[in-house]
PyMOL Python script that loads the backbone (N, CA, C, O; Angstrom):
from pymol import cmd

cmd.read_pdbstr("""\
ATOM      1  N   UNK A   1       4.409 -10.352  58.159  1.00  0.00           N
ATOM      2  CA  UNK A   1       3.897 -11.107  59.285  1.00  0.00           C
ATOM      3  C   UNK A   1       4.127 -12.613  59.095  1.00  0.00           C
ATOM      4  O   UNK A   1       4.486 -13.343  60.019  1.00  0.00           O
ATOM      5  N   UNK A   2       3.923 -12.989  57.966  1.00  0.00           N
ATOM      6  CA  UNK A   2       4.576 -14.528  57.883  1.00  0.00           C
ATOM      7  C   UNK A   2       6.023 -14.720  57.775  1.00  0.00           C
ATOM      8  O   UNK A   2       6.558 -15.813  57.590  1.00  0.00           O
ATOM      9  N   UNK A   3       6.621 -13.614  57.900  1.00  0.00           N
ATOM     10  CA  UNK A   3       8.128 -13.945  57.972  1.00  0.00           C
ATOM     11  C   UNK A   3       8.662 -14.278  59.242  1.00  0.00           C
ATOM     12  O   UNK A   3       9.683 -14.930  59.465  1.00  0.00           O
ATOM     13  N   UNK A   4       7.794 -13.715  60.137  1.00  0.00           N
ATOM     14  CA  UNK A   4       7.515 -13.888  61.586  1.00  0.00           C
ATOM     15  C   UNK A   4       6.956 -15.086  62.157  1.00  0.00           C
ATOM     16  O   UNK A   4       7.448 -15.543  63.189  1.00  0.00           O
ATOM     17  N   UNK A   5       5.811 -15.737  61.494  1.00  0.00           N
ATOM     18  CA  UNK A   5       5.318 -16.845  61.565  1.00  0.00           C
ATOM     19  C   UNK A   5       6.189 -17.793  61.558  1.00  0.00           C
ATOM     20  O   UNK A   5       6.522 -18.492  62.515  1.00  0.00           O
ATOM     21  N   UNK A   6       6.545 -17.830  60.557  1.00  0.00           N
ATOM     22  CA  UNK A   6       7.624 -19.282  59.917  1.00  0.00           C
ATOM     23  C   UNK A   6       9.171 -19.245  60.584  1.00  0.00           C
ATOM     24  O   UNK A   6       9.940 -20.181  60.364  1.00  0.00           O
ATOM     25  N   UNK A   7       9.544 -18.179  61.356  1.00  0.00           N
ATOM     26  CA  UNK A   7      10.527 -17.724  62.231  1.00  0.00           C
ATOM     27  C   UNK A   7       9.944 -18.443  63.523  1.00  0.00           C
ATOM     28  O   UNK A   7      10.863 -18.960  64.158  1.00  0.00           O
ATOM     29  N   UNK A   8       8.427 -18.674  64.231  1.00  0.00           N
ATOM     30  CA  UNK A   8       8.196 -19.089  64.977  1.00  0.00           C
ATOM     31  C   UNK A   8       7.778 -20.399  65.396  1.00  0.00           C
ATOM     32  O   UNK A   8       7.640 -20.660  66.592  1.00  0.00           O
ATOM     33  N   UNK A   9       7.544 -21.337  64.377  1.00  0.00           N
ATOM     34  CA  UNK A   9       7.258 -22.419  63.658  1.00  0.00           C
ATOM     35  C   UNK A   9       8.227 -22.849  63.647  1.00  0.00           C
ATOM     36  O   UNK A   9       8.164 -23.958  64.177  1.00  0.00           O
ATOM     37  N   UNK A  10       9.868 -22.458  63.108  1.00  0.00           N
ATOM     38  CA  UNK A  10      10.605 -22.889  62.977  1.00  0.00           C
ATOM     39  C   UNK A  10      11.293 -23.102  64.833  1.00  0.00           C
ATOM     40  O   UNK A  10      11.646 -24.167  65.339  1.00  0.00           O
ATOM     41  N   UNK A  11      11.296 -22.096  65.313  1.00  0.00           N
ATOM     42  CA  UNK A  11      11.211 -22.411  66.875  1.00  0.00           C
ATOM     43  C   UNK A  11      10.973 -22.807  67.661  1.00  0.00           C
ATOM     44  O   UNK A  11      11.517 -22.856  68.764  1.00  0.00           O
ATOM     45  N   UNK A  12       9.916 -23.265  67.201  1.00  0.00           N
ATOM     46  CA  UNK A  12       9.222 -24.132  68.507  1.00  0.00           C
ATOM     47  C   UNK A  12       8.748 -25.801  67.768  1.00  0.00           C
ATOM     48  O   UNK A  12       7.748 -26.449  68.077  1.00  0.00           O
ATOM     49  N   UNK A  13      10.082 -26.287  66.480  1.00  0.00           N
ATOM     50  CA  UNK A  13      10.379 -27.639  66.127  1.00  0.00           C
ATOM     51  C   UNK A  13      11.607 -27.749  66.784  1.00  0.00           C
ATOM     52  O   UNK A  13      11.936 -28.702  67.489  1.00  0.00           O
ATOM     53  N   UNK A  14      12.640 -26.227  66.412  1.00  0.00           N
ATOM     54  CA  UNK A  14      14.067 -26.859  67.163  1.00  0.00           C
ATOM     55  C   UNK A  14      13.730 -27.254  68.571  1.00  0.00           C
ATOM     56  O   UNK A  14      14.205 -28.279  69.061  1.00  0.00           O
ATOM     57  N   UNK A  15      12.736 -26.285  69.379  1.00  0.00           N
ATOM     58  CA  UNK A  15      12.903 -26.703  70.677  1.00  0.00           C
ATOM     59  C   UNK A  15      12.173 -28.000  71.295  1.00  0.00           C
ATOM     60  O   UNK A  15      12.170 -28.397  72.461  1.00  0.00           O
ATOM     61  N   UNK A  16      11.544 -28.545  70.126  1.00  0.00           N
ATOM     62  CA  UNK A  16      10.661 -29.661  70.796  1.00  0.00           C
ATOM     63  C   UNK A  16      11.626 -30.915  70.191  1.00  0.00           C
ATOM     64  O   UNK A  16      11.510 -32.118  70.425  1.00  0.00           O
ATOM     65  N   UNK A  17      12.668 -30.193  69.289  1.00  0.00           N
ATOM     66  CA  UNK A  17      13.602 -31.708  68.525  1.00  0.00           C
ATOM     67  C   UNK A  17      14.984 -31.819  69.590  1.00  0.00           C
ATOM     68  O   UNK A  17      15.651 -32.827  69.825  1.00  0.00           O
ATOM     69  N   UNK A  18      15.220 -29.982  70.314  1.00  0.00           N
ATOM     70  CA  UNK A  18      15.894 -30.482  71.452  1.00  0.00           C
ATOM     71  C   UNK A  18      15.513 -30.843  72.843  1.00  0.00           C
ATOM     72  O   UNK A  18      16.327 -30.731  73.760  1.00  0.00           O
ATOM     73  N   UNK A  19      14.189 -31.313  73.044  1.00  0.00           N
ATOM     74  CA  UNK A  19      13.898 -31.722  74.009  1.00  0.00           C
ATOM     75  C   UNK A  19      14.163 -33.040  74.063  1.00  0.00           C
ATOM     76  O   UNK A  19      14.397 -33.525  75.170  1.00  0.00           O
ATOM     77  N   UNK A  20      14.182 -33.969  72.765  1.00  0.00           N
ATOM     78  CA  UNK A  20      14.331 -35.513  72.956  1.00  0.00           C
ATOM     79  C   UNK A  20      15.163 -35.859  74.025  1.00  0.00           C
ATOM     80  O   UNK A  20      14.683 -36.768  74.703  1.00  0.00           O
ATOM     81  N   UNK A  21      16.395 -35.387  74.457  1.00  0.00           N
ATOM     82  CA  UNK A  21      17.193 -35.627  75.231  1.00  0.00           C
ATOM     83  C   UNK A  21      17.454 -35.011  76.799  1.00  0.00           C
ATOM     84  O   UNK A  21      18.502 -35.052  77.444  1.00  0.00           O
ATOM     85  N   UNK A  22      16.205 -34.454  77.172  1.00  0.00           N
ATOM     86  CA  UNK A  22      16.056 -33.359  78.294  1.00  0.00           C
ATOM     87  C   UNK A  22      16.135 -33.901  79.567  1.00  0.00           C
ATOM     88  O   UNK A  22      15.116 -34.339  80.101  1.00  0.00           O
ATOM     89  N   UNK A  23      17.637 -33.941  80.347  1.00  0.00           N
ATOM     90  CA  UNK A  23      17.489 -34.927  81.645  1.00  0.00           C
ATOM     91  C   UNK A  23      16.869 -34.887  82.713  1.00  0.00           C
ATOM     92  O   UNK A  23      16.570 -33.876  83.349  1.00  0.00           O
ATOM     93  N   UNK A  24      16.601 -36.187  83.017  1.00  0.00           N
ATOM     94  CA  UNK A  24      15.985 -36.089  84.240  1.00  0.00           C
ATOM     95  C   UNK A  24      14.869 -36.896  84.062  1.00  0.00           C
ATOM     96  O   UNK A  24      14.509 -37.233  82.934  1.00  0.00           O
ATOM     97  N   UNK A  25      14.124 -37.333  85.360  1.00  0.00           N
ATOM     98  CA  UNK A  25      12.708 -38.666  85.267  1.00  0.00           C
ATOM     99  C   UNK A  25      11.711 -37.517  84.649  1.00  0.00           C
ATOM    100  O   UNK A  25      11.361 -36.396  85.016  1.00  0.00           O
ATOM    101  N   UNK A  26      11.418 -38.406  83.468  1.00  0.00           N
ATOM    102  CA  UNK A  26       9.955 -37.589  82.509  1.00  0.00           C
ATOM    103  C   UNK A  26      10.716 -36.392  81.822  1.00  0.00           C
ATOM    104  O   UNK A  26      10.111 -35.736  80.974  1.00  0.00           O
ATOM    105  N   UNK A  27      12.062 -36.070  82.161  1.00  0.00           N
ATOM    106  CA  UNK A  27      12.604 -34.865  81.398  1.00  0.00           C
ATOM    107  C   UNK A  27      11.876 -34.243  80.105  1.00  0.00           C
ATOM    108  O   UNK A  27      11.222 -33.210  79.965  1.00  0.00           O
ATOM    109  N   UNK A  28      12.355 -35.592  78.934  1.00  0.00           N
ATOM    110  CA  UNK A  28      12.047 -34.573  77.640  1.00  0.00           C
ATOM    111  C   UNK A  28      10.157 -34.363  77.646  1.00  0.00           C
ATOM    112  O   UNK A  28       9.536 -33.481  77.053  1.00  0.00           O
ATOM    113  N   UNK A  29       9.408 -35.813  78.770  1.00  0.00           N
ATOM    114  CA  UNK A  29       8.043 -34.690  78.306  1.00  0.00           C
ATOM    115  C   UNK A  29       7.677 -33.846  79.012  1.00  0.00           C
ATOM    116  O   UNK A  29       6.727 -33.069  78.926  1.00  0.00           O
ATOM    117  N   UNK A  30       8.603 -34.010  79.898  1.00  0.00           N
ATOM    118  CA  UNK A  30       7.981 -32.227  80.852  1.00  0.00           C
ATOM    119  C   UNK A  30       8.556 -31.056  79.836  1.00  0.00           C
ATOM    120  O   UNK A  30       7.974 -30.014  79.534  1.00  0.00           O
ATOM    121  N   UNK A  31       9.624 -31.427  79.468  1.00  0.00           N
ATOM    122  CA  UNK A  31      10.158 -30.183  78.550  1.00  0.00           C
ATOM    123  C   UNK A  31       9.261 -29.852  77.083  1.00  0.00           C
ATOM    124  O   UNK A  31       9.205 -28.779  76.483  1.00  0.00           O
ATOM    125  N   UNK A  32       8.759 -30.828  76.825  1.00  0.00           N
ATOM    126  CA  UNK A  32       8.437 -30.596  75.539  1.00  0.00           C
ATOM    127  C   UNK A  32       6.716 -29.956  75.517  1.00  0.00           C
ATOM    128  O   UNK A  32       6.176 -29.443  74.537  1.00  0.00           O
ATOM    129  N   UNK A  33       6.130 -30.151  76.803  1.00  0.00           N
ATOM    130  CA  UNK A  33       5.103 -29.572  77.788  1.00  0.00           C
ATOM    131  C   UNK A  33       5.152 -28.158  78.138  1.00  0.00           C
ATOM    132  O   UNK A  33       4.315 -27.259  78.059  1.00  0.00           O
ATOM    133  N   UNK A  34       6.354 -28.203  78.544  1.00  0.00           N
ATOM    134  CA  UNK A  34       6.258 -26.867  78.877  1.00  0.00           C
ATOM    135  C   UNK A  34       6.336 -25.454  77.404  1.00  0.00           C
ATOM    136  O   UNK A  34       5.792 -24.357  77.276  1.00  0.00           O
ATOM    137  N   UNK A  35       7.268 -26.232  76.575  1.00  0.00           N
ATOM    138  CA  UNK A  35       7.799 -25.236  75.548  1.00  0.00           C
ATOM    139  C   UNK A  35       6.030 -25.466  75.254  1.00  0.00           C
ATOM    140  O   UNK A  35       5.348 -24.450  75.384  1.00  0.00           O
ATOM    141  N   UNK A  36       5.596 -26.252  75.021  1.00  0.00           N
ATOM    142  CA  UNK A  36       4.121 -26.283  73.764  1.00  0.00           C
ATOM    143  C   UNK A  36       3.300 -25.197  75.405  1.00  0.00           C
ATOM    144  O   UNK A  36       2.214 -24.720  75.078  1.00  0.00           O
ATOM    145  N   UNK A  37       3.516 -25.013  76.195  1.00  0.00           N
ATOM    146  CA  UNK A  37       2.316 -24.057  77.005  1.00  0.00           C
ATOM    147  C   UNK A  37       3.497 -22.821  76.657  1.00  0.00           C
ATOM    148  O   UNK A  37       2.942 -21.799  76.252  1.00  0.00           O
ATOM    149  N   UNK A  38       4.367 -22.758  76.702  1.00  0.00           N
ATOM    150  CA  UNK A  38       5.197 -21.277  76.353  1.00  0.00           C
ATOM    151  C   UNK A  38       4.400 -20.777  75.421  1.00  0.00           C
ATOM    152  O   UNK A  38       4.124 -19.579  75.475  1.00  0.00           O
ATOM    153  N   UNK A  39       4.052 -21.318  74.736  1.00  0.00           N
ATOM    154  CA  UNK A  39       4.271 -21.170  72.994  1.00  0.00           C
ATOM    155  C   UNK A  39       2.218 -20.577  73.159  1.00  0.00           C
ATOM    156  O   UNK A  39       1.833 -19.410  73.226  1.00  0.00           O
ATOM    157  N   UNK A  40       1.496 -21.605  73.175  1.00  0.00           N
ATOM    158  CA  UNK A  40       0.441 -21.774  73.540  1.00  0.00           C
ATOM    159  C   UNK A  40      -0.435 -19.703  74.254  1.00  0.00           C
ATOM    160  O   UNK A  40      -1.315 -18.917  73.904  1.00  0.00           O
ATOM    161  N   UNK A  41       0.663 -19.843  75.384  1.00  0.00           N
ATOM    162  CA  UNK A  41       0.207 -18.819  76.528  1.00  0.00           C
ATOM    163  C   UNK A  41       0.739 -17.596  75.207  1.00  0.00           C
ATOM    164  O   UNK A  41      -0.022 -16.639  75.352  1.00  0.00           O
ATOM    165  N   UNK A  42       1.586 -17.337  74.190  1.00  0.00           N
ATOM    166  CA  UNK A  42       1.706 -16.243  73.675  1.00  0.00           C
ATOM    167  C   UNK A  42       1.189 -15.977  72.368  1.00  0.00           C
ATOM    168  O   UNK A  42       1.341 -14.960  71.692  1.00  0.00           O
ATOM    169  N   UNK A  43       0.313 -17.429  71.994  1.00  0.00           N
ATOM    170  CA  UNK A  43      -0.229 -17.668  71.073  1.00  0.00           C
ATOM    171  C   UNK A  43      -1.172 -15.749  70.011  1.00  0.00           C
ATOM    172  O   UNK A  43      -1.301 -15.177  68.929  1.00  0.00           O
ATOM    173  N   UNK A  44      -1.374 -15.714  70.916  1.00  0.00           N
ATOM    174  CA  UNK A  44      -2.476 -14.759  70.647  1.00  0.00           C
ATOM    175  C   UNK A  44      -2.058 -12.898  70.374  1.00  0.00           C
ATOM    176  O   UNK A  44      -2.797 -11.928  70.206  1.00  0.00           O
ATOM    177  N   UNK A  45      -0.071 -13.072  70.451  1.00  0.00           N
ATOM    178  CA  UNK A  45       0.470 -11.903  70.821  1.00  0.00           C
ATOM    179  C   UNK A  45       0.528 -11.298  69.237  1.00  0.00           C
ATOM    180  O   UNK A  45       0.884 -12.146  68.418  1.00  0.00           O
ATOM    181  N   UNK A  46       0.268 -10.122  68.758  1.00  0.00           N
ATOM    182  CA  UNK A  46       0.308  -9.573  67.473  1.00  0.00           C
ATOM    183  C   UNK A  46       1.313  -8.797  67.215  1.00  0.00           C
ATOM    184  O   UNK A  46       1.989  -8.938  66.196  1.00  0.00           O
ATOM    185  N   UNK A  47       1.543  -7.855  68.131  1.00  0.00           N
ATOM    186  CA  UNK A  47       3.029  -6.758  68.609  1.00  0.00           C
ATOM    187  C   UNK A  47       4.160  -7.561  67.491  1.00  0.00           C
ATOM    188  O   UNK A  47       4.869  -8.450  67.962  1.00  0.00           O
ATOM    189  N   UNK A  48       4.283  -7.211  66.040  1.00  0.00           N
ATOM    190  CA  UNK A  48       5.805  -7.946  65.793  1.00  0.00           C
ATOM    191  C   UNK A  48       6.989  -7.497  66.814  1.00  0.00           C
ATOM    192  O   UNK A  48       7.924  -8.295  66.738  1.00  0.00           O
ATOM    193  N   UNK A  49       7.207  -6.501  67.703  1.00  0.00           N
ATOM    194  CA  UNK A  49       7.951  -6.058  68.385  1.00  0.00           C
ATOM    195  C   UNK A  49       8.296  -7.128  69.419  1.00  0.00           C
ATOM    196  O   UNK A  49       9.289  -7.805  69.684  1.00  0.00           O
ATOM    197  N   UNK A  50       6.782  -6.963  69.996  1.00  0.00           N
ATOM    198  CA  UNK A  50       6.637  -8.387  71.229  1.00  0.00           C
ATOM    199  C   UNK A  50       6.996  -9.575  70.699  1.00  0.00           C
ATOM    200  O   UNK A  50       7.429 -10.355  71.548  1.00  0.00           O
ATOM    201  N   UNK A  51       6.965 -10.039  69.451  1.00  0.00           N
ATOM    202  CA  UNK A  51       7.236 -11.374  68.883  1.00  0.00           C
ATOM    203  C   UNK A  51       8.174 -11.751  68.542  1.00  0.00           C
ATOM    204  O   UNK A  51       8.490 -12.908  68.266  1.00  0.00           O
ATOM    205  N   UNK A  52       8.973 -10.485  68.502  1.00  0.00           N
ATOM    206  CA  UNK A  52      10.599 -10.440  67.999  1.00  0.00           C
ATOM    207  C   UNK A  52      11.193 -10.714  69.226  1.00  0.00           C
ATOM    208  O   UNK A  52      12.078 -11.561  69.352  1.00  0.00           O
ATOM    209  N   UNK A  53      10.690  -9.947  70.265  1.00  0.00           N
ATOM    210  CA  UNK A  53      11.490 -10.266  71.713  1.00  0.00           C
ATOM    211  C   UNK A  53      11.094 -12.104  72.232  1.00  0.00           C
ATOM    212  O   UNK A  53      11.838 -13.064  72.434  1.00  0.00           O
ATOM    213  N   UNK A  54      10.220 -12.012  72.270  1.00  0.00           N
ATOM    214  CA  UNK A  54       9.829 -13.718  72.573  1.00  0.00           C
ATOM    215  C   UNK A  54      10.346 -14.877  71.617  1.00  0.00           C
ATOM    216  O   UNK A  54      10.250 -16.056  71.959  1.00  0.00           O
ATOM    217  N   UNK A  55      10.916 -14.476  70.364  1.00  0.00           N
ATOM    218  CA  UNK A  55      11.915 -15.100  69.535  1.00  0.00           C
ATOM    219  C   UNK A  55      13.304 -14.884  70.429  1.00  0.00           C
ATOM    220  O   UNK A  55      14.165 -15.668  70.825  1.00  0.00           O
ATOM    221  N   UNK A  56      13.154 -13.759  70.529  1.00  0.00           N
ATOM    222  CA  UNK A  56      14.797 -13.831  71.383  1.00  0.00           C
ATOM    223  C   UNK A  56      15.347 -14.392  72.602  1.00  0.00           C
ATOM    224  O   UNK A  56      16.467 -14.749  72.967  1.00  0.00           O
ATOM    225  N   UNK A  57      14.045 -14.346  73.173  1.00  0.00           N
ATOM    226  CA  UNK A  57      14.120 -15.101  74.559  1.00  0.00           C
ATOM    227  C   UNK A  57      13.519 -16.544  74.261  1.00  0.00           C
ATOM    228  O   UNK A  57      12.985 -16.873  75.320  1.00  0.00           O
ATOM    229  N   UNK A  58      13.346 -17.583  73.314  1.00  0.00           N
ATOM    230  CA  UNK A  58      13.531 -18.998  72.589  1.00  0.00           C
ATOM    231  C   UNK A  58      14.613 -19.034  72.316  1.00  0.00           C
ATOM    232  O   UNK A  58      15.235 -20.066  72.570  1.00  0.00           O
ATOM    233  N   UNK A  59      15.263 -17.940  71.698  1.00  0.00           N
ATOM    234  CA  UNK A  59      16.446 -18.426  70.848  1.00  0.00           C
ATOM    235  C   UNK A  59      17.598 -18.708  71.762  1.00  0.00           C
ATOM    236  O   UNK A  59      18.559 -19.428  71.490  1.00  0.00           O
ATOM    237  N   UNK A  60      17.326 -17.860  73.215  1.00  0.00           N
ATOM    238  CA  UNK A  60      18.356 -17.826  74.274  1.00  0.00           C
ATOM    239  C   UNK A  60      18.469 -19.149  75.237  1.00  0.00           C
ATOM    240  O   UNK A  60      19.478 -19.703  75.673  1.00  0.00           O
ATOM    241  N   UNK A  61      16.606 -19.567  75.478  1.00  0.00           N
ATOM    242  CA  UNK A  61      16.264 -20.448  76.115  1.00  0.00           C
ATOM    243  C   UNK A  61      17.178 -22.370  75.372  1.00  0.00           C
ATOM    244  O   UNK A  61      17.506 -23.441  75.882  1.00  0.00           O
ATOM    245  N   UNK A  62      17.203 -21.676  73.830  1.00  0.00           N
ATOM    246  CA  UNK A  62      17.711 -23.236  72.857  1.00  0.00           C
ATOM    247  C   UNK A  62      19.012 -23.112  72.818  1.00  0.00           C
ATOM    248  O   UNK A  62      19.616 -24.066  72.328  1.00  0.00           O
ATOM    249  N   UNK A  63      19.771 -22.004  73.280  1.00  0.00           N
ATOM    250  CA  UNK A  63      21.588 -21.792  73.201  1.00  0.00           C
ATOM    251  C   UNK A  63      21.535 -22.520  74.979  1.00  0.00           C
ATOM    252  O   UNK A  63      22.356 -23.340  75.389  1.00  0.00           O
ATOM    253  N   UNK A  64      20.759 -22.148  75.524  1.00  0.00           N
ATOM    254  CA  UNK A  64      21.062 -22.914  77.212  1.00  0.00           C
ATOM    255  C   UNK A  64      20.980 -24.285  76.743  1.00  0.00           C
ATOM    256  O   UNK A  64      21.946 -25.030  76.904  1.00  0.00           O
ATOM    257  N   UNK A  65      19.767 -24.746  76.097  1.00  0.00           N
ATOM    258  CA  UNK A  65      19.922 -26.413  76.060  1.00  0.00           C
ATOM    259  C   UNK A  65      21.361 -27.335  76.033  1.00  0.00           C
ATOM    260  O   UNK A  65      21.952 -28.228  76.640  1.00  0.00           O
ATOM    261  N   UNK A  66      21.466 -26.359  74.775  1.00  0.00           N
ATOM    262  CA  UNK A  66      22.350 -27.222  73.865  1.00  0.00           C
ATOM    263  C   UNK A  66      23.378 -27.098  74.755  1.00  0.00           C
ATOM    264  O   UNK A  66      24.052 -28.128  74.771  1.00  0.00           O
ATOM    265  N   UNK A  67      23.896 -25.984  75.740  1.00  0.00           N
ATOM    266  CA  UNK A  67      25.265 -25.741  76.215  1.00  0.00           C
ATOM    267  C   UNK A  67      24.926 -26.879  77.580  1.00  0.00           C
ATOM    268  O   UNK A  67      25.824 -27.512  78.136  1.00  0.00           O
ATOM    269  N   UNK A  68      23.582 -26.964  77.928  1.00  0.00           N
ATOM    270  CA  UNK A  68      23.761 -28.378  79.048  1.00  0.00           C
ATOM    271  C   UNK A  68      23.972 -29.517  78.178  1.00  0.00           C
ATOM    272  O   UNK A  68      24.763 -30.376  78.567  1.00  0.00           O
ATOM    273  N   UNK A  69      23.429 -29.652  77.135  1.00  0.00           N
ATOM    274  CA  UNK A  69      23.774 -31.107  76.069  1.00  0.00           C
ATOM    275  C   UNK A  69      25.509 -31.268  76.391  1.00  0.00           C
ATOM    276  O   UNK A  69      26.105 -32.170  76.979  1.00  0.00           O
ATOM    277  N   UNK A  70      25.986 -30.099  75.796  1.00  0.00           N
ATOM    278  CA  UNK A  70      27.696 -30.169  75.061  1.00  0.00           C
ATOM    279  C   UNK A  70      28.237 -30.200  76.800  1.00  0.00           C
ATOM    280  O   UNK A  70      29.257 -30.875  76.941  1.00  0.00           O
ATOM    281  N   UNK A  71      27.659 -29.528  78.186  1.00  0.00           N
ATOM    282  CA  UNK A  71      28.539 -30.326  79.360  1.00  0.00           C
ATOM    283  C   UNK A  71      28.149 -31.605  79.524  1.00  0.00           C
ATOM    284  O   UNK A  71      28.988 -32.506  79.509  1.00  0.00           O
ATOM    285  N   UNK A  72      26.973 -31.826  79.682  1.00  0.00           N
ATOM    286  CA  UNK A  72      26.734 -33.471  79.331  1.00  0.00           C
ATOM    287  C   UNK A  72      27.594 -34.214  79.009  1.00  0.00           C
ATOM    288  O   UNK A  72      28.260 -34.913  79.773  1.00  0.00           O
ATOM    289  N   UNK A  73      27.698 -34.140  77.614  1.00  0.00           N
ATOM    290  CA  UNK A  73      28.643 -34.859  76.822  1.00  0.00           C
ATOM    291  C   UNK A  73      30.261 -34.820  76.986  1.00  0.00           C
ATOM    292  O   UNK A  73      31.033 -35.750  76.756  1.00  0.00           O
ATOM    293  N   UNK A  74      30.613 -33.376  77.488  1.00  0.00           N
ATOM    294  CA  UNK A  74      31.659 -33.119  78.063  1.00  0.00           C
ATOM    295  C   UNK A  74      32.239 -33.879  78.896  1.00  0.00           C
ATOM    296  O   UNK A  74      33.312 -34.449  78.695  1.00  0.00           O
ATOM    297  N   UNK A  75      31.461 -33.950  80.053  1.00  0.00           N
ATOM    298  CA  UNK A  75      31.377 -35.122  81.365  1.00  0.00           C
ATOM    299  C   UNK A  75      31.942 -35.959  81.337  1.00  0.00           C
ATOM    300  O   UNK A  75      33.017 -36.198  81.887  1.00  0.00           O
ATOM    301  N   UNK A  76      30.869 -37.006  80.214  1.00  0.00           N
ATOM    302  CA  UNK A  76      31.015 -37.763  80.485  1.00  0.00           C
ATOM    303  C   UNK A  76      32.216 -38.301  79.666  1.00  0.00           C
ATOM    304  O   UNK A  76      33.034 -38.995  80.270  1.00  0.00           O
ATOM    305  N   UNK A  77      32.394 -38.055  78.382  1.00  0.00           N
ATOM    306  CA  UNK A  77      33.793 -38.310  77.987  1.00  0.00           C
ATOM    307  C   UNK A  77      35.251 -37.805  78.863  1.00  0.00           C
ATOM    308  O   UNK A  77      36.335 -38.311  78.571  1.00  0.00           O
ATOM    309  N   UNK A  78      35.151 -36.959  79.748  1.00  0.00           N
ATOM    310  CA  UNK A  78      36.308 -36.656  80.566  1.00  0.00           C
ATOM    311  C   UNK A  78      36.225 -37.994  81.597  1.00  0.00           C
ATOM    312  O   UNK A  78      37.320 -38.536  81.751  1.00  0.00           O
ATOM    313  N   UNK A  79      35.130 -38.593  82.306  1.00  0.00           N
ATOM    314  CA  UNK A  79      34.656 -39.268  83.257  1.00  0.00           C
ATOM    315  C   UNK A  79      35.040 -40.560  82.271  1.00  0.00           C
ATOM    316  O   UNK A  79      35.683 -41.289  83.026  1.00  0.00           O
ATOM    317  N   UNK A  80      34.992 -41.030  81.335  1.00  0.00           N
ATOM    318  CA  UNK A  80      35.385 -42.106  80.372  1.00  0.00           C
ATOM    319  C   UNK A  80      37.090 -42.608  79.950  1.00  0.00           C
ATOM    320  O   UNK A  80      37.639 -43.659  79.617  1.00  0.00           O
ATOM    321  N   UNK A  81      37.409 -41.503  80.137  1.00  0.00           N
ATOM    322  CA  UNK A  81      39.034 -41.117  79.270  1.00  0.00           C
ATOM    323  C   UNK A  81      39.696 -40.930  80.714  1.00  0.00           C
ATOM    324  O   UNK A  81      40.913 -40.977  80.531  1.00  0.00           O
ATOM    325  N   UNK A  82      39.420 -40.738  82.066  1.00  0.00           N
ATOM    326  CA  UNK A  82      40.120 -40.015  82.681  1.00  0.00           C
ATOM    327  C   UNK A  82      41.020 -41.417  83.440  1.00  0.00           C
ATOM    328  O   UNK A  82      40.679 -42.598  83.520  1.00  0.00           O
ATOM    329  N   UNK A  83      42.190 -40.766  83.895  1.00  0.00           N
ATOM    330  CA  UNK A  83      43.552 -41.882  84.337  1.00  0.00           C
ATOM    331  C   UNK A  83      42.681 -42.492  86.112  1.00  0.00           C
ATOM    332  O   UNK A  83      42.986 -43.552  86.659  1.00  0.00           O
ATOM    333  N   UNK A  84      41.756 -41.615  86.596  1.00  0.00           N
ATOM    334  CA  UNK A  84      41.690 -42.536  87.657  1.00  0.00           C
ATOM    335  C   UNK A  84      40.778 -43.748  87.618  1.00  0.00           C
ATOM    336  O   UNK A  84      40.749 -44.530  88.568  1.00  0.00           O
TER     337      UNK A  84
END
""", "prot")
cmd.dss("prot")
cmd.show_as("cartoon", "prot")
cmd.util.cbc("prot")
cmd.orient("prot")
């Protein structure tokens, strides 16, 4: 059960260390709001089954971030470099 713990702990730092950059007016603290009530509302779940799935659906929710980060960044270096 603490292997589970510290699996979830560790989840919900990546997602509050990828919120620093979350666009939009108030972005990263609405984001970093919402993950801490995600987190919060399942606080109380024991099911390692259920906890394994709600790891999976974080882990899916922090592969979306990052893939809006990397078009982000995409963007704007094409929008930087580009001939027009």
């Amino acid at each position: 059960m603490s292997e589970l713990r510290s699996k979830v702990i560790q989840l919900y730092k990546h997602l509050q260390f990828l919120g620093r950059e979350y666009p939009g007016p108030n972005g990263p603290q609405k984001f970093r709001q919402q993950v801490r009530d995600a987190f919060m509302k399942n606080k109380d779940v024991q099911d390692p089954n259920k906890i394994k799935a709600l790891l999976a659906q974080g882990r899916y929710v922090a592969k979306e971030v990052e893939a809006l980060y990397s078009l982000k960044k995409y963007r704007s270096m094409k929008q930087r470099y580009s001939q027009e």
